[in-house]
C-alpha positions, 0 to 999 in steps of 0.5 A, a space after each residue: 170640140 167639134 171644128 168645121 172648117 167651111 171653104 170652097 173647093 181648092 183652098 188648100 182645104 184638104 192640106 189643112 184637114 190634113 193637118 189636124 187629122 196628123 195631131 194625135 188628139 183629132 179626128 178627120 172628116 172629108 166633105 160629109 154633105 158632098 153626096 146630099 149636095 149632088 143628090 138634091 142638086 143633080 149637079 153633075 160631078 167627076 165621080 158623081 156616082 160614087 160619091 152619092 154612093 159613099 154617104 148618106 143623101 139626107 141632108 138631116 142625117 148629115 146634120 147629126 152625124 156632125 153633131 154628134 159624137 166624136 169619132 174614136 172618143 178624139 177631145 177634137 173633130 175636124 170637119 171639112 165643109 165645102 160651103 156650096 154644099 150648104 144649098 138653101 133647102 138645108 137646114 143650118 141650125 146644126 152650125 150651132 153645135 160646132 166651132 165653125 171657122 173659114 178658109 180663104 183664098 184669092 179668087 184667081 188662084 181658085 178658079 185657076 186650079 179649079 179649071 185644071 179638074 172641071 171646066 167652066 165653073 159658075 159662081 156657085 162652083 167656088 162657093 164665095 157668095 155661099 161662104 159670106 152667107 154662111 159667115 154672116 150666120 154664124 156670126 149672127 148665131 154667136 154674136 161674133 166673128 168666127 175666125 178667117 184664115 187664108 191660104 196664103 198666110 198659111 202658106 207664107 208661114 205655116 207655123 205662125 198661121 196655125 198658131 194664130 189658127 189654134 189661138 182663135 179656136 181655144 186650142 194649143 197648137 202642136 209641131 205635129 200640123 206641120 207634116 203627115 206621111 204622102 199618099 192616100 189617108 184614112 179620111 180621104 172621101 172616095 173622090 180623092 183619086 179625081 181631086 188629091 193627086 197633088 196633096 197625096 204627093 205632099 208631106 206638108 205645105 207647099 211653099 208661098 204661091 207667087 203673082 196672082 194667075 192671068 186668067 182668060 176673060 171669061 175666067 177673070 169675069 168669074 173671078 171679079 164676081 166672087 172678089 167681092 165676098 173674098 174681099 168681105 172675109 178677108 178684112 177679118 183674117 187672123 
């Protein structure tokens, strides 16, 4: 089984890529698209050049290599997709060869953790419009909802979430999603220095966030934008 996990940056995505990458039976992907997305967008990124370094830039390639076989003969393959990086100049027919899944998480703790790493992003930043697209076409493929799980409920009850997670997935769950050692990871794309400095300090998940942020004006008007679509996925949360 071929897992993609599709979220926007800073939703606990590479806690939970951690997370599958610590069962014995999954292997791990960071973001195989992020040097295609900033080659074909000219988006300037922290580390931009060593991420288009690091990974093939043909969208098509990438779309192969995540379909195609497993790596190390792992029963499962964990991806985790940033749902910017699909840009409508790529082709998503290869959605259909993978279990697809999605990660959300409010929008004013996105954008204020976001803000922390990158000013002033767009609404094309934090991937909420691209996540309801992408959600709507898997759905439209399989003739169902894929499964929705939020931060928020993974951090309230890790356990409980993951289980839930794992159910919707036709997989078991194991005690081994709830840990994994500190510091950098065999999976980690060459950008981790820049935007992981608080997961590699970690050894499982943190404990639940507290109020929703108060953001500056110009950030709760970004916020409000992406509601919307946050709001659309969450009526399907597991």
């Amino acid at each position: 089984m071929k897992i993609a996990m599709w979220s926007g940056p800073r939703n606990l995505s590479t806690a939970l890529m951690y997370s599958f990458a610590a069962r014995p039976d999954c292997a791990a992907t960071d973001e195989p698209f992020y040097a295609a997305y900033l080659a074909a967008t000219g988006i300037d990124h922290p580390m931009c050049a060593e991420v288009i370094a690091s990974q093939s830039t043909d969208p098509a390639k990438v779309a192969a290599f995540c379909t195609g076989p497993n790596p190390e003969g792992k029963l499962l393959w964990y991806q985790k997709h940033m749902t910017l990086h699909m840009i409508p100049d790529f082709d998503r027919g290869f959605l259909r060869g993978l279990t697809n899944a999605f990660l959300i998480r409010h929008p004013a703790r996105v954008i204020a953790s976001y803000t922390r790493k990158r000013e002033s992003p767009t609404l094309a930043d934090i991937g909420y419009v691209q996540q309801a697209e992408l959600f709507d076409q898997v759905a439209q493929m399989t003739g169902t909802a894929p499964p929705v799980i939020s931060a928020e409920a993974i951090r309230a009850n890790p356990r409980a979430a993951l289980t839930r997670l794992c159910a919707a997935l036709g997989i078991a769950f194991t005690d081994a999603m709830l840990s994994w050692p500190p510091g950098p990871k065999p999976q980690d794309g060459v950008w981790a220095p820049h935007w992981y400095n608080a997961v590699h300090k970690s050894t499982g998940f943190e404990d639940p966030e507290g109020p929703l942020p108060n953001l500056p004006p110009e950030a709760q008007g970004l916020a409000d934008l992406a509601l919307p679509h946050f709001d659309r996925l969450a009526a399907h949360a597991l």
